[in-house]
N, C-alpha and C positions, 0 to 999 in steps of 0.2 A: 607504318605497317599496320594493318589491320588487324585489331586483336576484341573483335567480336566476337560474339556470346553463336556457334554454329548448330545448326539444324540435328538432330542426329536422329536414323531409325535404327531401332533392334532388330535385329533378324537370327531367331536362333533364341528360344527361351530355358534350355536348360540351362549351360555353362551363363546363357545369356541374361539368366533370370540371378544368379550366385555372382557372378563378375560384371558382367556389362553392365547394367541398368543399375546397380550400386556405386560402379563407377565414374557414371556418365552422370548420375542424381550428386555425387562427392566434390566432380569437378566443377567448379567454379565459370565455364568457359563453354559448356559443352548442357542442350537441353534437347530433352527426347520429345521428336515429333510424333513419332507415329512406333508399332510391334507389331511385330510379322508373327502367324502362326498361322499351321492352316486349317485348323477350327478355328471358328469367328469365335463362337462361347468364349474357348479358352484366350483367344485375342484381347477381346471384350476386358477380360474379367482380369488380367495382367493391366490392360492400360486404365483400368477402373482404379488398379489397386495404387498404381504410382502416377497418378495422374495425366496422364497422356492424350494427347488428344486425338490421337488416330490408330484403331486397331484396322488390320488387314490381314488377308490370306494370299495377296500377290505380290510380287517383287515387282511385275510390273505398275500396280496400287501406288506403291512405297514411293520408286522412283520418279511417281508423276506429281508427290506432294510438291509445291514452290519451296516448303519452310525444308524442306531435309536437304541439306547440303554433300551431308557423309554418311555412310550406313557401314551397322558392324555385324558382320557376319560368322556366326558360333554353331550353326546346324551341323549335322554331320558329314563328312569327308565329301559322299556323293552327290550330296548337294550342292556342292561350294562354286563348281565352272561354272555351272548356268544362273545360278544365284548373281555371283562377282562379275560374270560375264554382260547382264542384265544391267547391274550395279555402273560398271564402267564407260558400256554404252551409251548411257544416262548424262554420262558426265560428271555423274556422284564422284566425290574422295570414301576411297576403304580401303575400313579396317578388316582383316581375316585371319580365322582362327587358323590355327596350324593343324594338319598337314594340308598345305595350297591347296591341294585337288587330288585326285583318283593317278595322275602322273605324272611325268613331268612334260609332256607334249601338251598340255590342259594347262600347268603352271606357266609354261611358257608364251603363249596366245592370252593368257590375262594381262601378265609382265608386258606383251609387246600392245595389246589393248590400253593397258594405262600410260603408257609412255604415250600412243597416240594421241588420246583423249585429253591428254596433261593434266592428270588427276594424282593426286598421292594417295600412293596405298602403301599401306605397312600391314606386315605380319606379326600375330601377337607372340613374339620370341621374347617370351619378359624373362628369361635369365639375364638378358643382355643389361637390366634395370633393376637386379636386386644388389644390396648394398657389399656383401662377401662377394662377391663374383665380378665386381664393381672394383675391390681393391686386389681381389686375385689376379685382374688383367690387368690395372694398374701396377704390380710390382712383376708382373712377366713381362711387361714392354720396358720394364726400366733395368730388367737386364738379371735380375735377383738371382735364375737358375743358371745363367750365362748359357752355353749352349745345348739343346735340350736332348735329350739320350732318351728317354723314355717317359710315354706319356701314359697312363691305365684310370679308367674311370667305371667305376662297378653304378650302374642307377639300380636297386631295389625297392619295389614296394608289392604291395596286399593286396590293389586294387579289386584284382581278380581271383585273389586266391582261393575265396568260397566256392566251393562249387556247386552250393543252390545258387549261383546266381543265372538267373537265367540269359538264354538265348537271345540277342538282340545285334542290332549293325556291325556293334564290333567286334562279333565273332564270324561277319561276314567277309569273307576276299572283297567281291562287288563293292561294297559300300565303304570300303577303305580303313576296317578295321584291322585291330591287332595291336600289339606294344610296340612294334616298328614306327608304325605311323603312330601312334600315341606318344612315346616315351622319346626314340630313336629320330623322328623330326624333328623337338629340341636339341638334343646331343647332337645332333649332324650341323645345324646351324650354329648352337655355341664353340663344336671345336675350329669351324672354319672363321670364328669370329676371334676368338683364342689363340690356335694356331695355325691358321692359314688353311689353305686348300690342300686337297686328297688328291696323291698319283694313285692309288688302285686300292683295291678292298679285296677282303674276304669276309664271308660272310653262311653262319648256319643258326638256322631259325629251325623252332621248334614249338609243338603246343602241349601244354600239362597234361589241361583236360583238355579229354579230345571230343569229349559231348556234353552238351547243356540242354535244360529243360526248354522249350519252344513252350510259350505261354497260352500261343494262339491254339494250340494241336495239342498241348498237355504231353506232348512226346519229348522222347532224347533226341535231337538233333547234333548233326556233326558240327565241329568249332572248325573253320576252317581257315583260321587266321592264326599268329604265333602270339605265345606267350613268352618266350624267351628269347633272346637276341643273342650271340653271340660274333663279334666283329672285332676283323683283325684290319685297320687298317694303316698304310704307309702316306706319311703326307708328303708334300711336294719338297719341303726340305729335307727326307730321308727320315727323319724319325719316326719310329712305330708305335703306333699307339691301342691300346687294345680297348676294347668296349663292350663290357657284360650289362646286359639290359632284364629284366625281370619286372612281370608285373603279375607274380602267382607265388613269393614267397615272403614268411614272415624276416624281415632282416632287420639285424640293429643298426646297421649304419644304412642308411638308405639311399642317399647317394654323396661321391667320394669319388672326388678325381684327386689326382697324383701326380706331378710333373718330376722328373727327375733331370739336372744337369751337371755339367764337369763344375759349374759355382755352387750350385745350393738346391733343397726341393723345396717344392711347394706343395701343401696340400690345402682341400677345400672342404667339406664336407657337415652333413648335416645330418643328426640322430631324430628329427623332427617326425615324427611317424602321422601325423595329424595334417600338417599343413607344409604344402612342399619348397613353398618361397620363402618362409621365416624357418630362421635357426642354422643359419650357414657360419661358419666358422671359420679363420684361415690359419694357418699355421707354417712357419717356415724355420729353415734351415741352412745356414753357409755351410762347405765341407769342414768337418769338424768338432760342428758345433750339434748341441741337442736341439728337437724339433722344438718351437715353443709359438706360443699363443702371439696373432699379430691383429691390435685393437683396429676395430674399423673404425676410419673418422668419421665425426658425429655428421661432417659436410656428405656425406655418402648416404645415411641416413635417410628413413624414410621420415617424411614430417608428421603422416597422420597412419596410425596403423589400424586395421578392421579385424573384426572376427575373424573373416573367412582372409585367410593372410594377402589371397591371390589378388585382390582389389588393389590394395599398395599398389604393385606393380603395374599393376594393367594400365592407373591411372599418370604412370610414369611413361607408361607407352602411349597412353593419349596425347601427353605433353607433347611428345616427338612429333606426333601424328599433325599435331593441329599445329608447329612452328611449320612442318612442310605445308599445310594447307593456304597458310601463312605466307609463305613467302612465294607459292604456286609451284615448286621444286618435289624432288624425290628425297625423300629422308630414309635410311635404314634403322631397322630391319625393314627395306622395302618386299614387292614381289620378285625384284630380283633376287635378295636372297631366301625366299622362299621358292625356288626353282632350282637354285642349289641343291634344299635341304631335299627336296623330292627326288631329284637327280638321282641324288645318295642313297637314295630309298628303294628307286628301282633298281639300281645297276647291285644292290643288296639281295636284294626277290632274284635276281638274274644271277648272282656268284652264287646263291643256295640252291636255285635250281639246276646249273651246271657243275655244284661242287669245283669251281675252280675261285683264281682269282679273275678278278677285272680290272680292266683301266678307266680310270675316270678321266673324263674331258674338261680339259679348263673350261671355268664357266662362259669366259666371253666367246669362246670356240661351239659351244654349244647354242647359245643366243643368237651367235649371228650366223649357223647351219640350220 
């Protein structure tokens, strides 16, 4: 098996500039060709800064270098189809940030794009790779809660709760902002990873603020995206699960799922207010007994940890990335399951629009329709 040193471009210098290129410089396995921006300056002066030898402002640029194998994509939501789309064409392997795309007919046509192409791509779903959440699904397959009656998962955080913060994509519908697609494309992908897939939803979204400063105009502009999530859904084995999503208030426990069964609970949760991947906890309980502290093993463990906690994991999702690149196969979290997560996202935008519930379609019904 091939376990050479692969090509990799950045695409996407925010998140990408904090996680990617930390991670990708960290790994042992993995060396950055070329950085997408589309200022050349700023191009320039990111691949000056970490030595790289190819700054760009084309995806078509990127994809025509020989040395890039696989390109990682972190821009924002409305960039992502054509970007990934470009990407697959190519022949490249990719990586992309979550939420897939702008919907799930977009997430889908990339999904059936890399299948064609025989490229692996994986989405960066790194709960699936932090170490509490790692033994939280390890002692839920081993049967801990026995069968499960009720599942409740509260996510809180501040992101957005200033409200000098100003106006930008993610207070735009168009460009695929809001805590839904922020916060609500992980939770849709960990529960169906956790507990299986979704028969129907309900769903009502809501925004705090309802106007932000426009930077370019100096005006209030309308927020036209949600801050709050609220989701009621039923999964395919009948259990309900509820999901409060928040990304506008001060909260101590910031996120904190809950499983309940006729053997025992489980809980998970993290007071980390700084950094959303380190500080997860798990805790459990047989009928009877008091809840109490359950140690993660050290084998679960991250080996090298960073400032910014999010690195750890991402470079736990490269591992994945680069064994399917490896062996020329699909690994998950691939774009399959990032067609899920979006699925759940829209038929969410569609239960708050018509205040009802919805049925959600098995995924492989959805794929091959």
């Amino acid at each position: 098996m091939n376990q050479s040193v692969v090509g990799v471009a950045v695409v996407g210098t925010g998140f990408g500039q904090k996680v990617h290129i930390p991670g990708f410089i960290a790994h042992p396995r993995t060396h950055i060709v070329a950085v997408y921006h589309r200022d050349i300056h700023k191009a320039q002066a990111i691949a000056d800064a970490h030595k790289i030898p190819h700054a760009c402002t084309s995806i078509a640029d990127i994809v025509n270098i020989p040395e890039v194998q696989a390109v990682s994509i972190s821009t924002p939501p409305f960039l992502h189809y054509e970007m990934a789309k470009t990407v697959l064409k190519a022949g490249k392997n990719l990586l992309l940030e979550k939420p897939t795309s702008l919907n799930a007919s977009e997430a889908k046509e990339l999904y059936q794009l890399a299948v064609a192409n025989q490229v692996t791509a994986v989405l960066d779903f790194e709960f699936r790779f932090v170490p509490g959440w790692q033994l939280f699904a390890d002692l839920l397959a081993s049967g801990y809660v026995g069968n499960k009656r009720l599942i409740k998962i509260d996510w809180f955080g501040s992101s957005r709760a200033d409200t000098s913060r100003p106006w930008n994509w993610y207070s735009s519908q168009a460009q695929g902002g809001g805590a839904l697609g922020s916060l609500g494309s992980h939770a849709f992908d960990y529960i169906y990873w956790l507990f299986g897939p979704v028969r129907r939803l309900s769903a009502y979204l809501s925004t705090a603020i309802p106007n932000r400063l426009d930077p370019s105009t100096n005006q209030l502009k309308p927020v036209e995206t949600d801050d709050n999530c609220l989701l009621s859904l039923e999964l395919a084995d009948g259990t309900p699960c509820q999901l409060n999503i928040s990304a506008v208030v001060h909260a101590p426990r910031t996120h904190w799922l809950e499983v309940y069964g006729d053997r025992g609970t489980l809980v998970l949760g993290s007071e980390n207010q700084k950094d959303y991947i380190h500080g997860f906890r798990v805790w459990g309980s047989q009928v009877g007994q008091p809840l109490t502290e359950i140690e993660i093993p050290q084998s679960l463990m991250f080996t090298q940890n960073f400032t910014d906690g999010r690195i750890s994991a991402f470079i736990r999702v490269v591992d994945q990335w680069l064994q399917g690149i490896d062996q020329k196969q699909s690994v998950v979290p691939s774009l399959r399951e990032g067609v899920y997560s979006q699925l759940l996202m829209d038929l969410s935008h569609q239960s708050h629009q018509t205040s009802s519930w919805v049925d959600v379609p098995s995924l492989e019904d959805y794929l091959e329709n």
